[in-house]
Each structure stands twice: as C-alpha cells, then as structure tokens.
PDBQT receptor file of N, H, CA, C and O in Angstrom, charges set to zero:
ATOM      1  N   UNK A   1      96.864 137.083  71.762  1.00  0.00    +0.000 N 
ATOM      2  CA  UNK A   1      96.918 135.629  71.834  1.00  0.00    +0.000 C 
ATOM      3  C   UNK A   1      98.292 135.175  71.341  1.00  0.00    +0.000 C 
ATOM      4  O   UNK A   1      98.733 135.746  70.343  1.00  0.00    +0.000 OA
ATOM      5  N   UNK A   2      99.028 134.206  71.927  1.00  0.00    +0.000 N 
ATOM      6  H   UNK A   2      98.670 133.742  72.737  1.00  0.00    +0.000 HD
ATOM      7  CA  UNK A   2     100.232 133.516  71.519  1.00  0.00    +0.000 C 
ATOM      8  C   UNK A   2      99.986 132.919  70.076  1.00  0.00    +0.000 C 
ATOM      9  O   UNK A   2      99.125 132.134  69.678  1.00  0.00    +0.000 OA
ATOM     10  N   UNK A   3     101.101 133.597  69.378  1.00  0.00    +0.000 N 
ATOM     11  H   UNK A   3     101.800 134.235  69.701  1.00  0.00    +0.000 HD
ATOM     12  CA  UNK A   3     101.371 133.003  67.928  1.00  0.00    +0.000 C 
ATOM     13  C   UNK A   3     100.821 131.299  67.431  1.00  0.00    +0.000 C 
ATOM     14  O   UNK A   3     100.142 130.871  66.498  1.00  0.00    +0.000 OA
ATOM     15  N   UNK A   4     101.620 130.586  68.762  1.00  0.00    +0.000 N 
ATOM     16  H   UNK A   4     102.172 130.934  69.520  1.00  0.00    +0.000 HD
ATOM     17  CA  UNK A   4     101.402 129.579  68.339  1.00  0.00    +0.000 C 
ATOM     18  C   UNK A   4      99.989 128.881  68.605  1.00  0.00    +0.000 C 
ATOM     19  O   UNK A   4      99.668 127.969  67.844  1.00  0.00    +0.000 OA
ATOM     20  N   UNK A   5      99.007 129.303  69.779  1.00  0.00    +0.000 N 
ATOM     21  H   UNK A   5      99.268 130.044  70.397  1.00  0.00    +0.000 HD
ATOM     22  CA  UNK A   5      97.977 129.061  70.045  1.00  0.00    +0.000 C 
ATOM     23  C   UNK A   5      96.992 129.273  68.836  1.00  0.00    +0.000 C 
ATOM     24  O   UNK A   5      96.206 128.475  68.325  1.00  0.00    +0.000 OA
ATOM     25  N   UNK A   6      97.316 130.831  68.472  1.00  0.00    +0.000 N 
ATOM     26  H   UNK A   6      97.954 131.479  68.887  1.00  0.00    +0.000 HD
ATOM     27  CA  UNK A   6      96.084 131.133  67.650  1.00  0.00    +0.000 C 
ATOM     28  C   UNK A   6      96.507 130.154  66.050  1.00  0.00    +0.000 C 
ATOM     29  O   UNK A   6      95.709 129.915  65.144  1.00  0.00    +0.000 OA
ATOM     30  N   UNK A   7      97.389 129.903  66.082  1.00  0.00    +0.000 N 
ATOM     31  H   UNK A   7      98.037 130.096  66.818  1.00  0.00    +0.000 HD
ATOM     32  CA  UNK A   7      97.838 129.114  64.979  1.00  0.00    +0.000 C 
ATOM     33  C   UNK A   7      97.112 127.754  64.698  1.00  0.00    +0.000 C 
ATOM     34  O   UNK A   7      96.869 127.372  63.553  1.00  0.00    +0.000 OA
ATOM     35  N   UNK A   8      96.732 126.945  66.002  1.00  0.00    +0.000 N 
ATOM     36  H   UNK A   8      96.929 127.256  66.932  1.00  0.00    +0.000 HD
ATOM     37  CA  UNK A   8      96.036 125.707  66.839  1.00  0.00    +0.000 C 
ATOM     38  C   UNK A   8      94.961 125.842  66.274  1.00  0.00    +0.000 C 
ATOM     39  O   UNK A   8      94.476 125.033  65.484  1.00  0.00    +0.000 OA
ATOM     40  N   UNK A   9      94.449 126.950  66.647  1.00  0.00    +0.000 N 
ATOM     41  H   UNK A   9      94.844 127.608  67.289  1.00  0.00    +0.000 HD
ATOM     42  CA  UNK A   9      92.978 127.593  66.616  1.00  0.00    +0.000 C 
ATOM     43  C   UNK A   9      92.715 127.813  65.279  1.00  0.00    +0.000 C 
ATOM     44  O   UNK A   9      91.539 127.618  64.971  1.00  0.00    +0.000 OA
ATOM     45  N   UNK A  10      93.359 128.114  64.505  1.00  0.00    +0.000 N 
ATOM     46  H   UNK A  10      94.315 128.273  64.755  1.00  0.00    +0.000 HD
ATOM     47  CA  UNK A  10      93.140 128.451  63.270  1.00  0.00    +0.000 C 
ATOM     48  C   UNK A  10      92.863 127.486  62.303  1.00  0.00    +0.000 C 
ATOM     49  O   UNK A  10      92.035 127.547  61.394  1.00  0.00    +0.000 OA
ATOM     50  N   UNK A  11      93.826 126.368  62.656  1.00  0.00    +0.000 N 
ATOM     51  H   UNK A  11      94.499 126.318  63.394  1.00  0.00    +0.000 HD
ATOM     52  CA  UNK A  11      93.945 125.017  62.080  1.00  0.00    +0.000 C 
ATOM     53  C   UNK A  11      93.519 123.936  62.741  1.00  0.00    +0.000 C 
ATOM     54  O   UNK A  11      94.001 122.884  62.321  1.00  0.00    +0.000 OA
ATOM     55  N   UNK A  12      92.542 123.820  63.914  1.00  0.00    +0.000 N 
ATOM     56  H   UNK A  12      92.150 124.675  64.255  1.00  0.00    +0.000 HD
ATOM     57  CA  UNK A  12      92.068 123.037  64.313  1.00  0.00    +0.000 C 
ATOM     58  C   UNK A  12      91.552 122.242  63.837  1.00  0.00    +0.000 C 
ATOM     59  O   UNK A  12      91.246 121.314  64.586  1.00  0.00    +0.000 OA
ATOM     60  N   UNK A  13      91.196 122.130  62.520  1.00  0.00    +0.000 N 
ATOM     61  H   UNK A  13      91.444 122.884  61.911  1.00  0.00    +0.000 HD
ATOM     62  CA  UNK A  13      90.247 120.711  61.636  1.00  0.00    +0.000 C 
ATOM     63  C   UNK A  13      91.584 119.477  61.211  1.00  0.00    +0.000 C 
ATOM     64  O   UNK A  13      91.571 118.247  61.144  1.00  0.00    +0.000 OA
ATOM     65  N   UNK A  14      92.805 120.653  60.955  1.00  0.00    +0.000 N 
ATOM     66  H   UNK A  14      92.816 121.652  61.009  1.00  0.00    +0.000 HD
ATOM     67  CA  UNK A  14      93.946 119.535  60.256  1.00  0.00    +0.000 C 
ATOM     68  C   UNK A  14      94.902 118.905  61.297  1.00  0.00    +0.000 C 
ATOM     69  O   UNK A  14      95.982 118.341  61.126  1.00  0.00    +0.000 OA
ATOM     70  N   UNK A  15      94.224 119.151  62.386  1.00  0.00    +0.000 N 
ATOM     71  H   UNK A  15      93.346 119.609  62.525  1.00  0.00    +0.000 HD
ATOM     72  CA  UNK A  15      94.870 118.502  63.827  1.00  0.00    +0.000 C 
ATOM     73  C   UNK A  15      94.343 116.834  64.169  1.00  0.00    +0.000 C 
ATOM     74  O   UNK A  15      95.023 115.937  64.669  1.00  0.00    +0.000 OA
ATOM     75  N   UNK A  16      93.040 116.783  63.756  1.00  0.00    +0.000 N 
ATOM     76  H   UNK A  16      92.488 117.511  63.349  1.00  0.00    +0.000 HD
ATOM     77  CA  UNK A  16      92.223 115.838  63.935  1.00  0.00    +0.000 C 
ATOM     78  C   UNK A  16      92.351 114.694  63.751  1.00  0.00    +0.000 C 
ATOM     79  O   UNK A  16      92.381 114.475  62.540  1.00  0.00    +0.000 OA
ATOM     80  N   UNK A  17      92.491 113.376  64.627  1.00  0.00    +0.000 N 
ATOM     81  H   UNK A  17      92.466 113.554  65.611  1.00  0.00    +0.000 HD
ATOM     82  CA  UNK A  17      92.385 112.687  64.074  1.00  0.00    +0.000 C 
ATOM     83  C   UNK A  17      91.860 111.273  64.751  1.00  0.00    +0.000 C 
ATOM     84  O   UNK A  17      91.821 111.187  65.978  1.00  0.00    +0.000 OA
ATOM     85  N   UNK A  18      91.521 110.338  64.040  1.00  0.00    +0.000 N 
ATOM     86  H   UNK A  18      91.553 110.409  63.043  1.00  0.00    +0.000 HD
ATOM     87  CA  UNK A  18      90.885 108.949  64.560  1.00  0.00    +0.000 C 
ATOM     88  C   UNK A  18      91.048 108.480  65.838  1.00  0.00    +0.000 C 
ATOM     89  O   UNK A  18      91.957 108.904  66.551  1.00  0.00    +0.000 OA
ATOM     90  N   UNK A  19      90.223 107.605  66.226  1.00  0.00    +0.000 N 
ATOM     91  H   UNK A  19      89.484 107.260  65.647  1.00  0.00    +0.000 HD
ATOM     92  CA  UNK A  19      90.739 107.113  67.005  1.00  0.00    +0.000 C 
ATOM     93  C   UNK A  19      91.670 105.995  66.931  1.00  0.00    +0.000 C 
ATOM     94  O   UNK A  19      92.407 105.681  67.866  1.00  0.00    +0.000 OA
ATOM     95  N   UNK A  20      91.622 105.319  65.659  1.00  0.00    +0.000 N 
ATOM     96  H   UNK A  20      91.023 105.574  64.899  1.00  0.00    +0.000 HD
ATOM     97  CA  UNK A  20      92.736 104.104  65.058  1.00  0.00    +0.000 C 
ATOM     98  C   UNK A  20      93.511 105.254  64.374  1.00  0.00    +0.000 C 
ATOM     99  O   UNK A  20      93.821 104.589  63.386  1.00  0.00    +0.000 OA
ATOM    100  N   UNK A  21      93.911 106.129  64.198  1.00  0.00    +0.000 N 
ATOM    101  H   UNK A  21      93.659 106.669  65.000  1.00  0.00    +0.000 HD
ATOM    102  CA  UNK A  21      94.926 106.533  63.239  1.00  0.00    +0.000 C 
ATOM    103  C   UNK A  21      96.045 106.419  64.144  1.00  0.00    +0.000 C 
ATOM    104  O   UNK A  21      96.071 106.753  65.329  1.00  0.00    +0.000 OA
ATOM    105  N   UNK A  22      96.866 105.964  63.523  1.00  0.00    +0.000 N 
ATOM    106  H   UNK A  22      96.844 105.693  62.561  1.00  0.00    +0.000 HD
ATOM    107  CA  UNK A  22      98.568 106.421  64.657  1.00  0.00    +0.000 C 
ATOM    108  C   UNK A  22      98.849 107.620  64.124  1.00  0.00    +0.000 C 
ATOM    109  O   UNK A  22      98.380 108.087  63.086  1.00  0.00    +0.000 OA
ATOM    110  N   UNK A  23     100.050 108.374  65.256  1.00  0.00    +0.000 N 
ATOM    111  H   UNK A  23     100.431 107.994  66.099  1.00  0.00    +0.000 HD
ATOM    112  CA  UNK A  23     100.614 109.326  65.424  1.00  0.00    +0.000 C 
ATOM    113  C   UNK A  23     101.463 109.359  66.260  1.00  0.00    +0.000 C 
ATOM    114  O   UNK A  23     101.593 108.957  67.417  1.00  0.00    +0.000 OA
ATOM    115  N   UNK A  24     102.507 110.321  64.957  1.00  0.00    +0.000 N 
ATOM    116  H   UNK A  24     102.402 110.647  64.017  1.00  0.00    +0.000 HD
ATOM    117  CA  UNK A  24     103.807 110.382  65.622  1.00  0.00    +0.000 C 
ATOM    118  C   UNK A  24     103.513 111.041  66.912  1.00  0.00    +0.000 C 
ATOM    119  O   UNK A  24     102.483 111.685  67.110  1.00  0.00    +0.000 OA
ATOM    120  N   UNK A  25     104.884 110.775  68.187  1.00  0.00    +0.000 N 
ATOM    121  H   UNK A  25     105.721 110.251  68.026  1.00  0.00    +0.000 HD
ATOM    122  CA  UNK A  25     104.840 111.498  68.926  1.00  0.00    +0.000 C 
ATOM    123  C   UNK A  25     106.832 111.094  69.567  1.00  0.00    +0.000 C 
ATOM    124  O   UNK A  25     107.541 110.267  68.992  1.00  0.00    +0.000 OA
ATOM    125  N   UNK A  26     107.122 111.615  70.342  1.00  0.00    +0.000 N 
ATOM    126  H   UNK A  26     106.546 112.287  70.809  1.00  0.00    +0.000 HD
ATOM    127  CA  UNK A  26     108.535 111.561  70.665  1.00  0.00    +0.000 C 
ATOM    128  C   UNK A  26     108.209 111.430  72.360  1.00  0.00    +0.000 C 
ATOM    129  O   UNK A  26     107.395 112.103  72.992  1.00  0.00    +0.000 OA
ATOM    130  N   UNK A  27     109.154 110.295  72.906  1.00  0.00    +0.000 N 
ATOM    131  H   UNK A  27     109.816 109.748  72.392  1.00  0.00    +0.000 HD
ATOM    132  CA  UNK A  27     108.529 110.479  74.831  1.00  0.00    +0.000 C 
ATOM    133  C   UNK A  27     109.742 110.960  75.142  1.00  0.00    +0.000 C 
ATOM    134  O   UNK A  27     110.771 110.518  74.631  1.00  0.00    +0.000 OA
ATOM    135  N   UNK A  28     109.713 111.927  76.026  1.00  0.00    +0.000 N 
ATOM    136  H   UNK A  28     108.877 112.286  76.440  1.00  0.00    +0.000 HD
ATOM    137  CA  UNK A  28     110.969 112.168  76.941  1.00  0.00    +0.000 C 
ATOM    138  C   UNK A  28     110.783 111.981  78.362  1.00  0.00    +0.000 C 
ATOM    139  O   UNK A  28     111.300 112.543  79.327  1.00  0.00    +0.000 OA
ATOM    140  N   UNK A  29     110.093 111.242  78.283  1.00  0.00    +0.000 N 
ATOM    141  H   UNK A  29     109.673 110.786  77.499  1.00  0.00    +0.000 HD
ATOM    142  CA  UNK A  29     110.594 110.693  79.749  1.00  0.00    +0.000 C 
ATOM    143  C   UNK A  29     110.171 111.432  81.113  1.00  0.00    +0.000 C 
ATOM    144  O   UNK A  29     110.506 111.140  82.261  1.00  0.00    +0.000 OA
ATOM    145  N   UNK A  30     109.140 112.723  80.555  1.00  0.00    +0.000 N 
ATOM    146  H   UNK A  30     108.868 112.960  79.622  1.00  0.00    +0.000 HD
ATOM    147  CA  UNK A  30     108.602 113.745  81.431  1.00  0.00    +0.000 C 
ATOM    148  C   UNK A  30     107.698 113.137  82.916  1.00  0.00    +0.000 C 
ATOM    149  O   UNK A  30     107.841 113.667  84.019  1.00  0.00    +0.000 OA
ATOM    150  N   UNK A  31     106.817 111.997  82.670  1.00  0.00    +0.000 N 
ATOM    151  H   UNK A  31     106.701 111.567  81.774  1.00  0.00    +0.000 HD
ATOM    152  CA  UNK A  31     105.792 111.335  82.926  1.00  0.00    +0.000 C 
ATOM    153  C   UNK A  31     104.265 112.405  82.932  1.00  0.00    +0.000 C 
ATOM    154  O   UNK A  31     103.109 112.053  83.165  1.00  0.00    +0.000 OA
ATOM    155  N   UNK A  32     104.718 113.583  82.636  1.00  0.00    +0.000 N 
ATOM    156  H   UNK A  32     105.657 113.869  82.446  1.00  0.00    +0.000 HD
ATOM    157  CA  UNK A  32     103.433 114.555  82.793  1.00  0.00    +0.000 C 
ATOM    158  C   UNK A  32     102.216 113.427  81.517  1.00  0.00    +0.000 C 
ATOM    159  O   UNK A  32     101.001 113.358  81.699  1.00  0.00    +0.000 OA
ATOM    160  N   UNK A  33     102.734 112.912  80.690  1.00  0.00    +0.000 N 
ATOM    161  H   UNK A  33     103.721 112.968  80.542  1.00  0.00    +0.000 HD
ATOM    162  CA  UNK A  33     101.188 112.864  80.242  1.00  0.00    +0.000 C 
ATOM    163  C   UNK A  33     100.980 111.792  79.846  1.00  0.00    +0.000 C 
ATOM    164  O   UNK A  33     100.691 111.531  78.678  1.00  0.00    +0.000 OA
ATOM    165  N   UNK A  34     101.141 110.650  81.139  1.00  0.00    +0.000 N 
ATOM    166  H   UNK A  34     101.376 110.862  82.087  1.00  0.00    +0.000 HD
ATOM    167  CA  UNK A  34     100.871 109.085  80.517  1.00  0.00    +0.000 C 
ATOM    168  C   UNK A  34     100.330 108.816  82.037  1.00  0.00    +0.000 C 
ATOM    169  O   UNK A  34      99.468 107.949  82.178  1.00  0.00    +0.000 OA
ATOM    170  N   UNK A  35     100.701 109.373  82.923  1.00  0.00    +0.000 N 
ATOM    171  H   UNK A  35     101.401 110.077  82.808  1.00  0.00    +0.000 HD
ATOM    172  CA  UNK A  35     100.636 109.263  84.506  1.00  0.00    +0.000 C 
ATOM    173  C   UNK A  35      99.317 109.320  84.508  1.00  0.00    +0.000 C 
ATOM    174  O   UNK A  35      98.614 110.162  83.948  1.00  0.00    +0.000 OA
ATOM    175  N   UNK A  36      98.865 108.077  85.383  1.00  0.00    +0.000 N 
ATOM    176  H   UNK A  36      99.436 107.393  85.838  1.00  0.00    +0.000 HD
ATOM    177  CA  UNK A  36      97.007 107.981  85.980  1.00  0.00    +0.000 C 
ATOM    178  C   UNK A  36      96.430 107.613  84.276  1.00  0.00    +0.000 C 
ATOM    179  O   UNK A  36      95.202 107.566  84.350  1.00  0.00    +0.000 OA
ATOM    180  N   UNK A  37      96.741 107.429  83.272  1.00  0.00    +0.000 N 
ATOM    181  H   UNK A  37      97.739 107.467  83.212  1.00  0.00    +0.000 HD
ATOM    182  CA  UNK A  37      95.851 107.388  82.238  1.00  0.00    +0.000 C 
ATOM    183  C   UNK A  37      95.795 105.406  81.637  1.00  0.00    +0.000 C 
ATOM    184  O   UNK A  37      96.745 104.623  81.645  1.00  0.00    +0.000 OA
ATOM    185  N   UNK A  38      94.607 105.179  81.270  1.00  0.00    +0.000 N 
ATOM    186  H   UNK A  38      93.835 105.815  81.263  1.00  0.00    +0.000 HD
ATOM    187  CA  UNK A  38      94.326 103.960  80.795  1.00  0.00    +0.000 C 
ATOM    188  C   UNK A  38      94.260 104.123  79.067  1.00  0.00    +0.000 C 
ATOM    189  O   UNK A  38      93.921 103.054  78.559  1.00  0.00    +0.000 OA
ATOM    190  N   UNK A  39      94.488 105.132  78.138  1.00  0.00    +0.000 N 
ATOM    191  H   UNK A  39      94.764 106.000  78.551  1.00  0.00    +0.000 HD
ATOM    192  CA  UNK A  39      94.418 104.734  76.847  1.00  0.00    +0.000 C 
ATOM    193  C   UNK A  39      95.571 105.340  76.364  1.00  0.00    +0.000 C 
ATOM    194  O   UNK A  39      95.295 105.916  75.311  1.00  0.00    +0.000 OA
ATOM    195  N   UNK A  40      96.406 105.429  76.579  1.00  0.00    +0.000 N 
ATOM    196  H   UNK A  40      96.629 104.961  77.434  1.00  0.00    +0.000 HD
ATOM    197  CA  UNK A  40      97.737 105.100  76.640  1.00  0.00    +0.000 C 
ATOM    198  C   UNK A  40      98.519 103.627  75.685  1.00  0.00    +0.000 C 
ATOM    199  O   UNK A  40      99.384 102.881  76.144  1.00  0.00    +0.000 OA
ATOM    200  N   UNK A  41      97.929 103.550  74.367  1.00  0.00    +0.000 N 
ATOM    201  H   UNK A  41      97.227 104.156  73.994  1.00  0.00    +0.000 HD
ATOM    202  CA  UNK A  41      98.387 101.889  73.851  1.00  0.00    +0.000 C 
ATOM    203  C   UNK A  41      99.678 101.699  73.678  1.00  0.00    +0.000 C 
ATOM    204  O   UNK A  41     100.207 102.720  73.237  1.00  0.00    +0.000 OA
ATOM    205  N   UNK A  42     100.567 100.638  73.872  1.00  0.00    +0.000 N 
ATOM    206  H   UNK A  42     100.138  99.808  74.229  1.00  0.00    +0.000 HD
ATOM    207  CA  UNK A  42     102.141 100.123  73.207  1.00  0.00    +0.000 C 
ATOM    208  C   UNK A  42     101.675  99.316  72.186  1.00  0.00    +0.000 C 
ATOM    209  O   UNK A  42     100.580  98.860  72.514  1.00  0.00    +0.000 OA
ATOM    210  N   UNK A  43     102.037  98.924  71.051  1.00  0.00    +0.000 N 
ATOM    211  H   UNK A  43     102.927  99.294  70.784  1.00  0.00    +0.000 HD
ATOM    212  CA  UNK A  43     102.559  98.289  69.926  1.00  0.00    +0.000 C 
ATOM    213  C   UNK A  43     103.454  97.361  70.367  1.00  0.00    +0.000 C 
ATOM    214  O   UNK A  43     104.268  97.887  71.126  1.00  0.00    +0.000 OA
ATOM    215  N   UNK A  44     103.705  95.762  70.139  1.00  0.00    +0.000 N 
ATOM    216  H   UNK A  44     103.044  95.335  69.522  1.00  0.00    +0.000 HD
ATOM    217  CA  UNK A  44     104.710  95.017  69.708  1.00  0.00    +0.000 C 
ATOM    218  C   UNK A  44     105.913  95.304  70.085  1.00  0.00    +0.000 C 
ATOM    219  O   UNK A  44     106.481  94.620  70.936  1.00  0.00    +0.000 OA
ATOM    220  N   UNK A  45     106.565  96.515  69.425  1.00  0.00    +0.000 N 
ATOM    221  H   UNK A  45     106.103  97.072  68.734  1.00  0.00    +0.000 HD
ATOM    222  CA  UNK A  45     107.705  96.986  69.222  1.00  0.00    +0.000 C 
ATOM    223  C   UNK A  45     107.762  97.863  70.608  1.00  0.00    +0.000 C 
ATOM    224  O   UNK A  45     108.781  97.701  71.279  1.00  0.00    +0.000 OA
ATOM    225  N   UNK A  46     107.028  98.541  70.979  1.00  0.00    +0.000 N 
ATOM    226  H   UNK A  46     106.200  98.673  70.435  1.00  0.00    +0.000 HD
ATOM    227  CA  UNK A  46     107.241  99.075  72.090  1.00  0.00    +0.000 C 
ATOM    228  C   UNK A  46     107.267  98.607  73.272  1.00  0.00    +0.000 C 
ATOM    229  O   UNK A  46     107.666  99.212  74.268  1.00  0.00    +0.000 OA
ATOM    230  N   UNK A  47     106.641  96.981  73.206  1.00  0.00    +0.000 N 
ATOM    231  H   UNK A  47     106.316  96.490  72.397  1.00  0.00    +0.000 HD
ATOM    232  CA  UNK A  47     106.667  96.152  74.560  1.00  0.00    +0.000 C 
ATOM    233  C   UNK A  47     108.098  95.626  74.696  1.00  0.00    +0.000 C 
ATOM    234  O   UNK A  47     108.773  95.298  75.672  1.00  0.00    +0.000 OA
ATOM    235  N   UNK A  48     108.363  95.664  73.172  1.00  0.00    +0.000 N 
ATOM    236  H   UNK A  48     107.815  95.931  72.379  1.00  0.00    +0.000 HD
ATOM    237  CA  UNK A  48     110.111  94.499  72.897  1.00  0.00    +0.000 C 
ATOM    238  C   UNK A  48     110.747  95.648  73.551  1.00  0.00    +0.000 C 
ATOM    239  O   UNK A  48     111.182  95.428  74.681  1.00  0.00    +0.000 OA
ATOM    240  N   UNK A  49     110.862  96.605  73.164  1.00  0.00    +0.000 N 
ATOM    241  H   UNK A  49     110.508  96.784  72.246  1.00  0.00    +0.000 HD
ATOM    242  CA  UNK A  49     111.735  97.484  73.502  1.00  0.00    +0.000 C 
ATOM    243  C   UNK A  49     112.261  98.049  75.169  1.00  0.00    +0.000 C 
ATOM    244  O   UNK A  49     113.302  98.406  75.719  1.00  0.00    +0.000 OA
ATOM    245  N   UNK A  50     110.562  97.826  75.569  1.00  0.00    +0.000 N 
ATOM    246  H   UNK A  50     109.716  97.537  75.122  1.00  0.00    +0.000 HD
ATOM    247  CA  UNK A  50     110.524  98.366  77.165  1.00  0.00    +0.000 C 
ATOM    248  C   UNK A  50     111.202  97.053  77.980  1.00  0.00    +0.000 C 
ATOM    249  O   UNK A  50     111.855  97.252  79.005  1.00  0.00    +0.000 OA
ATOM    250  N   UNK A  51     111.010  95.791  77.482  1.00  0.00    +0.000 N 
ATOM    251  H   UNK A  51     110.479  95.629  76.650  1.00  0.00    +0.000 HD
ATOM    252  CA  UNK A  51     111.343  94.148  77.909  1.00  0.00    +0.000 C 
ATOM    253  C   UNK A  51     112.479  94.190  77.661  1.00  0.00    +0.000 C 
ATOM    254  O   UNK A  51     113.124  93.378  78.323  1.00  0.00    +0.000 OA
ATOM    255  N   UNK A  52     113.093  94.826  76.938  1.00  0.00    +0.000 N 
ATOM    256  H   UNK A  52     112.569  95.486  76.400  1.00  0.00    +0.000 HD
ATOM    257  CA  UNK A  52     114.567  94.941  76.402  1.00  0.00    +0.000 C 
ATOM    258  C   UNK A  52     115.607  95.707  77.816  1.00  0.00    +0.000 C 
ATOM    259  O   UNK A  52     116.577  95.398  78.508  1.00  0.00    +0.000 OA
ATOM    260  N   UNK A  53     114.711  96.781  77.655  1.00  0.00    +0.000 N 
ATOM    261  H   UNK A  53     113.923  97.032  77.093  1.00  0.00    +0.000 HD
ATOM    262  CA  UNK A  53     115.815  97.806  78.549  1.00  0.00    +0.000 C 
ATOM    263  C   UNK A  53     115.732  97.677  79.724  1.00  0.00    +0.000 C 
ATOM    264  O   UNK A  53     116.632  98.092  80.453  1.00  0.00    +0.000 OA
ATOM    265  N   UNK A  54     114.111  96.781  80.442  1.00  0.00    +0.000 N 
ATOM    266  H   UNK A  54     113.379  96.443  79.850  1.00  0.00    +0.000 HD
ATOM    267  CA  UNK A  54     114.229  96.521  81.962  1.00  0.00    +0.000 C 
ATOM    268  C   UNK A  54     114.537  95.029  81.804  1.00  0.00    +0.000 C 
ATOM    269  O   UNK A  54     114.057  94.287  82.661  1.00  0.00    +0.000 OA
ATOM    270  N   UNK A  55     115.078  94.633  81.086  1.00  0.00    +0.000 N 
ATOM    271  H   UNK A  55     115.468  95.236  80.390  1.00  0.00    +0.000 HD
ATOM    272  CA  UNK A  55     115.849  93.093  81.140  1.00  0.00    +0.000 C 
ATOM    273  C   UNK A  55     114.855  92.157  81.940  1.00  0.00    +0.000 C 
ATOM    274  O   UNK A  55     115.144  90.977  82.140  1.00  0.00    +0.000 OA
TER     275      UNK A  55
C-alpha cells in the first residue's frame, strides 16, 4: 500500500470534520473538483475577490 494512503487510513478519525467547520484548502485552478458540484460554499471575501478579478 502507498505510504501516504496507508497513512489516511491509519489516521482517518483526525481527518474528520463538521459540516460547519472550515478548512483550509489552496485552489489551483484545476476545475477537477468544484465542476458539476452544488456544496461548494464562497464566504464574503471570496465573492469580493471573484467580483474583483472579473470586474
């Protein structure tokens, strides 16, 4: 099994989390994992930001 998988697996309880909890995450711009999906939320800051850059 891949290092990092069984690592997942190992620690799967401290992965967990709410459905209100935030979490970090970083977008690059891939579209693999926002594409076709509805719970997907922006924040405030992320609407200013997107309103910002498509003017």
């Amino acid at each position: 099994m891949d290092p990092r998988l069984k690592y997942i697996v190992d620690h799967y309880d401290s992965f967990k989390i709410g459905p209100d909890e935030p979490f970090p995450f970083h977008c690059v711009q891939c579209g693999k994992c926002c594409v076709h999906r509805e719970d997907i939320l922006l924040n405030p800051q992320d609407l200013f930001r997107m309103a910002k850059h498509l003017g």
